[in-house]
C-alpha positions in Angstrom: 0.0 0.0 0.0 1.4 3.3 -0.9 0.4 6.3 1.4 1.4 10.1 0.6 1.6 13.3 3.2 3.2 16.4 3.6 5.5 17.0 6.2 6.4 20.1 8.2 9.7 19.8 10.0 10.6 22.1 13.2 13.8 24.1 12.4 15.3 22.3 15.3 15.1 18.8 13.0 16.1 20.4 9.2 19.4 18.8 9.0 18.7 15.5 10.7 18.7 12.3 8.8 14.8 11.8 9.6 13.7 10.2 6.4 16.7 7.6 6.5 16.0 6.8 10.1 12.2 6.1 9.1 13.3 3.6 6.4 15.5 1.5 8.9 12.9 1.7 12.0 9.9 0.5 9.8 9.4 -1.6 7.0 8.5 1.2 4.6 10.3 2.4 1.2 10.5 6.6 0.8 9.9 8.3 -1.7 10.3 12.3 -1.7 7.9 13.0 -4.5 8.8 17.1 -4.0 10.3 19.3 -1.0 11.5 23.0 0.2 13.5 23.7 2.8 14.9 27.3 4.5 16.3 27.8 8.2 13.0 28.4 9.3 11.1 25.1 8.5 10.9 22.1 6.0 8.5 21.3 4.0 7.6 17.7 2.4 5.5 15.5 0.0 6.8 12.0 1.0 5.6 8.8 -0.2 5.3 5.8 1.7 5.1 2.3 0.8 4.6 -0.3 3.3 1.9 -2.0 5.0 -0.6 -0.2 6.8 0.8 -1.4 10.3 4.0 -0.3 9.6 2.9 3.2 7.7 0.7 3.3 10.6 3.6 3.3 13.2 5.9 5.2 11.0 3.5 8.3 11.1 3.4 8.2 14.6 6.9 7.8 15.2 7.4 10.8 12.9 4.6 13.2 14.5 6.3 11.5 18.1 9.3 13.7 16.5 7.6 17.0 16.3 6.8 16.7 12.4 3.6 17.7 11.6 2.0 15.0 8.8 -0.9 15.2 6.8 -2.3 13.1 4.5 -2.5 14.4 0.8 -5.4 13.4 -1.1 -5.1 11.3 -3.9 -4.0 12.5 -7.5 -2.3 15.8 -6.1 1.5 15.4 -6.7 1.1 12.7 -9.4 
């Protein structure tokens, strides 16, 4: 199952590795489908493909991180 969202990162978590970390805590595959970043804040369209457990657990891991996710709707960034 493939999953999409936007991310907002915290300035505090701009240059940390969190995407790669995601990919080796869960059983998901990433796939940045479009991003911006400044000092201020990050901004992300991330794809995830896993199962729903595991995108389940990955989103809360990553919101557990201060990230803000939403879910895009389908069609958006494809």
């Amino acid at each position: 199952m493939k999953e999409k969202f936007y991310l907002t990162y915290p300035p505090t978590l701009i240059k940390e590795p969190v995407i790669y970390l995601l990919g080796k805590k869960f059983e998901v595959m990433t796939n940045i489908r479009g991003a911006n970043v400044s000092n201020e804040m990050g901004l992300m369209a991330l794809e995830i493909d896993g199962s729903a457990s595991e995108i389940d657990k990955a989103v809360a891991w990553l919101r557990t991180q201060g990230i803000t996710v939403e879910p895009i709707e389908k069609n958006v960034i494809e």
